[in-house]
Short mmCIF file of the C-alpha atoms (twelve columns), coordinates in Angstrom:
data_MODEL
# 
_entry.id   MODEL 
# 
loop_
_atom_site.group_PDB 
_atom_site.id 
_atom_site.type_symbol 
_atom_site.label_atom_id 
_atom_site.label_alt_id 
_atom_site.label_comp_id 
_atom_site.label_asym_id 
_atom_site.label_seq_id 
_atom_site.Cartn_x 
_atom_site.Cartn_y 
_atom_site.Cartn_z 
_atom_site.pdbx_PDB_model_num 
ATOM 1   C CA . UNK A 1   0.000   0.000   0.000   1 
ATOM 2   C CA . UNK A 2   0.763   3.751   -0.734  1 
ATOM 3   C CA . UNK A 3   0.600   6.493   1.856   1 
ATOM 4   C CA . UNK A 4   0.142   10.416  0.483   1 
ATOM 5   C CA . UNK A 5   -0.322  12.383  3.495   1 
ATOM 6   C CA . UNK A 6   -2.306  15.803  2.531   1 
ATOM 7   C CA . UNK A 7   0.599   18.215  2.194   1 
ATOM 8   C CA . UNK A 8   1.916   15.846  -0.949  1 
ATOM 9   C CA . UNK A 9   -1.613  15.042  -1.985  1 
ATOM 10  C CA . UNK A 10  -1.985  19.018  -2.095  1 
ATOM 11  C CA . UNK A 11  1.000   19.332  -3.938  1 
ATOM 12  C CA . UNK A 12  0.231   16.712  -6.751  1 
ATOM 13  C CA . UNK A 13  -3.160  18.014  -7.433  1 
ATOM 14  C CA . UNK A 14  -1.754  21.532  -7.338  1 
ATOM 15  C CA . UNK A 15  1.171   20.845  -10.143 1 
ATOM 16  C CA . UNK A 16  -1.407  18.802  -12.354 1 
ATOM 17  C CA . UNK A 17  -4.243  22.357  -11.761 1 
ATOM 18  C CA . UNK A 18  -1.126  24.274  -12.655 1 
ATOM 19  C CA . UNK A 19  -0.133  22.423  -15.768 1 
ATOM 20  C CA . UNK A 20  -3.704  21.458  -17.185 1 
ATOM 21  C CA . UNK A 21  -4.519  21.327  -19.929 1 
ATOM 22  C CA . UNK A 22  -0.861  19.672  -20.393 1 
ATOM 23  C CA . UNK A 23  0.460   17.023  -18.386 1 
ATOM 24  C CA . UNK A 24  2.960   17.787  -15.456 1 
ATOM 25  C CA . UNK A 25  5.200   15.470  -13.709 1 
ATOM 26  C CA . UNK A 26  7.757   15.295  -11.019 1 
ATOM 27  C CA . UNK A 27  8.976   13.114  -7.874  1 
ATOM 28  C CA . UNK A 28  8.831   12.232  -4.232  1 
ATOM 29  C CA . UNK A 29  11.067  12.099  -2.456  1 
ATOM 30  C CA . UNK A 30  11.805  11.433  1.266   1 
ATOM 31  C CA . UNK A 31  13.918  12.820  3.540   1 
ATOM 32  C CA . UNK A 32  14.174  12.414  6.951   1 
ATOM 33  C CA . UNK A 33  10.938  10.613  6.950   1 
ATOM 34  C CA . UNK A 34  8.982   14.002  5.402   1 
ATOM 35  C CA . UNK A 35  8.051   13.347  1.458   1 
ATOM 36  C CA . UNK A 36  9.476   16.002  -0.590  1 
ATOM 37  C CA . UNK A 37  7.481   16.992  -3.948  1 
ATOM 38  C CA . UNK A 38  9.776   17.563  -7.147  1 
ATOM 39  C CA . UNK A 39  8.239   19.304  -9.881  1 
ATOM 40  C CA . UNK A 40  9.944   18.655  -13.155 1 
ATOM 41  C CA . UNK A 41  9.043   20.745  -16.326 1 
ATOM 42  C CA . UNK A 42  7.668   18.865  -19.082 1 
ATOM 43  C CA . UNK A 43  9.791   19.443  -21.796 1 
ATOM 44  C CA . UNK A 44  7.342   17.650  -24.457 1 
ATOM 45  C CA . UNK A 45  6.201   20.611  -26.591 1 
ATOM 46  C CA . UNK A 46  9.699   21.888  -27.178 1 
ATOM 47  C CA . UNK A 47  9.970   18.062  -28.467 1 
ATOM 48  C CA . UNK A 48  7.691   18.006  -30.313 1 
ATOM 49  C CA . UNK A 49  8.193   21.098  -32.143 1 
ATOM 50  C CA . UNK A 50  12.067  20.282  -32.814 1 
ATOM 51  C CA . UNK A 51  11.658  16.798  -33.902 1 
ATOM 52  C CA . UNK A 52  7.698   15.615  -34.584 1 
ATOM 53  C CA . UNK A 53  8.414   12.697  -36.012 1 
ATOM 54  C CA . UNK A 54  9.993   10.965  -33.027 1 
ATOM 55  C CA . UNK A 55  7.927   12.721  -30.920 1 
ATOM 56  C CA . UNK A 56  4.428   12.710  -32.345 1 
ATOM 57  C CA . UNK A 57  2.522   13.633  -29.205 1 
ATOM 58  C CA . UNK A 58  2.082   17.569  -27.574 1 
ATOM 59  C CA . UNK A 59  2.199   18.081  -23.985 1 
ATOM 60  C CA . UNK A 60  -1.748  17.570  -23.504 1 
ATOM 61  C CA . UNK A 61  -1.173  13.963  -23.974 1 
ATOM 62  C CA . UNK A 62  2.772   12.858  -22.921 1 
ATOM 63  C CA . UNK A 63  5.771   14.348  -21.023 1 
ATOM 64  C CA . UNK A 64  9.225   14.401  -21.211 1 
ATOM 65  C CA . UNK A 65  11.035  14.894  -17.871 1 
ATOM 66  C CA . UNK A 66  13.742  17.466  -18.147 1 
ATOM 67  C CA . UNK A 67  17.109  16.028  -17.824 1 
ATOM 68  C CA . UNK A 68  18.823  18.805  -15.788 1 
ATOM 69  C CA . UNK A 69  15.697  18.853  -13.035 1 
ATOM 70  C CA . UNK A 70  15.855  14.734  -13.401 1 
ATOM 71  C CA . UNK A 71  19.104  14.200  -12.812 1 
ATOM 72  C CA . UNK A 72  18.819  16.262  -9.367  1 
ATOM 73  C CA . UNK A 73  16.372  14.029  -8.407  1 
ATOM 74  C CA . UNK A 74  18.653  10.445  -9.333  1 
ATOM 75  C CA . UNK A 75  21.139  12.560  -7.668  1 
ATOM 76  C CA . UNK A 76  19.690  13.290  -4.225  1 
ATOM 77  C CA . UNK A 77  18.543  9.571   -4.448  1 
ATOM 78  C CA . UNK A 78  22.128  8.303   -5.239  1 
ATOM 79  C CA . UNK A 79  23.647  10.275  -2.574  1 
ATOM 80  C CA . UNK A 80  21.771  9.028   0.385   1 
ATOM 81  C CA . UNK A 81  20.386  11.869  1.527   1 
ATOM 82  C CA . UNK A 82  16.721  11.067  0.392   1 
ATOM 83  C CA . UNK A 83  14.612  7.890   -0.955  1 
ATOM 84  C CA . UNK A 84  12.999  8.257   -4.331  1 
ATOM 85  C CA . UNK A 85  9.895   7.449   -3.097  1 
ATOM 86  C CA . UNK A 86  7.698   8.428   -6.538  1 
ATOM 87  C CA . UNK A 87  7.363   9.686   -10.174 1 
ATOM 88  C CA . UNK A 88  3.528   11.147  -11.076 1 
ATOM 89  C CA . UNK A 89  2.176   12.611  -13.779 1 
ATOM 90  C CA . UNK A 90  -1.415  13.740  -14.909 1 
ATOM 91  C CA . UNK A 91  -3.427  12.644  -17.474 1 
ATOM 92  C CA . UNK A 92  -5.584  15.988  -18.722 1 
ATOM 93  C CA . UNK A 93  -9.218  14.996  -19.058 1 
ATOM 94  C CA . UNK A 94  -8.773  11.596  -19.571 1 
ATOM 95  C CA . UNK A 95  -8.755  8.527   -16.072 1 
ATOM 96  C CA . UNK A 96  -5.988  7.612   -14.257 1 
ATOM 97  C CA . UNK A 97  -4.554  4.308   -15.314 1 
ATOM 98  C CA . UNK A 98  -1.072  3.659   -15.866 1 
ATOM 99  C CA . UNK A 99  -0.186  3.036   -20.010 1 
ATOM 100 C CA . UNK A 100 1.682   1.116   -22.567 1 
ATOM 101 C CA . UNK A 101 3.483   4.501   -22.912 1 
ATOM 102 C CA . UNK A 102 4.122   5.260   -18.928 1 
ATOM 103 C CA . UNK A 103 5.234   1.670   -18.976 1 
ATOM 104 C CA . UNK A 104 8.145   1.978   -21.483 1 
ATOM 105 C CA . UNK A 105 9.357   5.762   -19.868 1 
ATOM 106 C CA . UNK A 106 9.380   3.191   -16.508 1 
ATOM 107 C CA . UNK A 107 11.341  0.906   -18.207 1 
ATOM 108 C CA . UNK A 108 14.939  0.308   -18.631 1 
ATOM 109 C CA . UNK A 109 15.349  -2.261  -21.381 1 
ATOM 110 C CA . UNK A 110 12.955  -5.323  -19.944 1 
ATOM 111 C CA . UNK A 111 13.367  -4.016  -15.965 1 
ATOM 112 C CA . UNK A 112 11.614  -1.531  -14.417 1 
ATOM 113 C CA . UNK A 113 14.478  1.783   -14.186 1 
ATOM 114 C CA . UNK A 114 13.136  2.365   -10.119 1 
ATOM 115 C CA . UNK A 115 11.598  -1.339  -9.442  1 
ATOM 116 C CA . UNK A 116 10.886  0.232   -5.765  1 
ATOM 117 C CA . UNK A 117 9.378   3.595   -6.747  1 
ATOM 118 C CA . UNK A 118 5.602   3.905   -6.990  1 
ATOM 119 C CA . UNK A 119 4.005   5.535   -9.740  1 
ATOM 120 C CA . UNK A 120 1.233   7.833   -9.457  1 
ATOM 121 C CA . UNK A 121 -0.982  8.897   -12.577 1 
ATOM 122 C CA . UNK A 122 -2.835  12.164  -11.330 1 
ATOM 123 C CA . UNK A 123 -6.885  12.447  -13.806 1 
ATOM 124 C CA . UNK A 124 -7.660  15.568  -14.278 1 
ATOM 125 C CA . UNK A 125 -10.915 17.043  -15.732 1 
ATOM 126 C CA . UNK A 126 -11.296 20.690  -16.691 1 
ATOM 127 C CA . UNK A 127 -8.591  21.801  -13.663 1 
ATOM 128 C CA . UNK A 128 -10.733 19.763  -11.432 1 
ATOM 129 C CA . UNK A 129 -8.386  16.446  -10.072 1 
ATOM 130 C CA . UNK A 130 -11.016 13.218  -9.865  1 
ATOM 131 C CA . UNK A 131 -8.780  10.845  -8.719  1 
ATOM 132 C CA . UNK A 132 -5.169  9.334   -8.106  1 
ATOM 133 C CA . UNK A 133 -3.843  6.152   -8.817  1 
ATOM 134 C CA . UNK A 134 -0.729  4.075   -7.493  1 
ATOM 135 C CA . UNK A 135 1.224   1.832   -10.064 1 
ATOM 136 C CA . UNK A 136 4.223   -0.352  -9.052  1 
ATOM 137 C CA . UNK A 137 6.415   -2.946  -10.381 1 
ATOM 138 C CA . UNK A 138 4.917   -6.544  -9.793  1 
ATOM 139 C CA . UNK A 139 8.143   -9.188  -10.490 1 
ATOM 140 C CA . UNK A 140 5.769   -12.248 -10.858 1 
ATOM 141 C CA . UNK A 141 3.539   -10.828 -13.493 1 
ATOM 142 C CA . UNK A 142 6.340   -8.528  -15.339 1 
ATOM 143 C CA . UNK A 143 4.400   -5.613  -15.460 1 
ATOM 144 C CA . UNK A 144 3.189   -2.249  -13.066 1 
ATOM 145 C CA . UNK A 145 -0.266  -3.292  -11.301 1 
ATOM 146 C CA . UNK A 146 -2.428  -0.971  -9.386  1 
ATOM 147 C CA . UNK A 147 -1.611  -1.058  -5.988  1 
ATOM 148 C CA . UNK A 148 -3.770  0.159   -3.251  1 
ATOM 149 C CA . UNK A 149 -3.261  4.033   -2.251  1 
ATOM 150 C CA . UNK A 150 -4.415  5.380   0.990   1 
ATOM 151 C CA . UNK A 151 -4.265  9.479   1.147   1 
ATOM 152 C CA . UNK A 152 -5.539  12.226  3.453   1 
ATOM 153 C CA . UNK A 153 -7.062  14.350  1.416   1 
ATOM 154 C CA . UNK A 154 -6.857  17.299  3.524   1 
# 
């Protein structure tokens, strides 16, 4: 199971409000025991517009971490001084499930990149957040399952 408390549930729904109509995404990360939101620009437009070919999709449907902000993250994590505890995004007026496309950015070759991390796929409808769901790494069946997510909502 997956704890938010409301300060990081806050937070998520905030970035995704911010963002809409394109996606966001970011971290968690936690440091001495206190979750630590990340936001991380989505670089997917500038993609897009600089090479549309391999990257068919705008911002209002994918997201491309950028590097610079990303590699702080893997850095703090690396270091020791935090736990990479999460990577969300939002999915602009469309549900909250977890796709073939989420799964390959999770993936490094045929292993998950973070097989401990948890990701979180923030739906959001017209600014308004509906719901978030949990994804992680399941070894037996190969593949992220939805895993139960207990948050305070505030």
């Amino acid at each position: 199971m997956t704890h938010i408390d409301a300060a990081t549930w806050q937070a998520l729904c905030q970035h995704a409000q911010d963002a809409f109509p394109d996606e966001c995404c970011g971290a968690i990360l936690t440091r001495a025991g206190r979750a630590e939101v990340r936001r991380i620009d989505n670089i997917q437009n500038a993609m897009h517009a600089k090479d549309p070919e391999t990257y068919p999709r705008d911002a209002s449907t994918a997201y491309f971490m950028q590097p610079k902000q990303l590699l702080a993250v893997i850095q703090d994590a690396d270091s020791g001084t935090a736990e990479l505890t999460a990577f969300y995004h939002s999915h602009p007026n469309h549900e909250a499930y977890f796709s073939a496309e989420d799964k390959r950015q999770a993936m490094f070759g045929d292993e998950p990149s973070y097989p401990e991390a948890v990701y979180l796929v923030v739906s959001i409808y017209d600014r308004q957040v509906r719901r978030i769901k949990a994804f992680q790494w399941d070894e037996a069946q190969k593949d992220f399952v939805e895993t139960e997510l207990h948050a305070e909502t505030g």
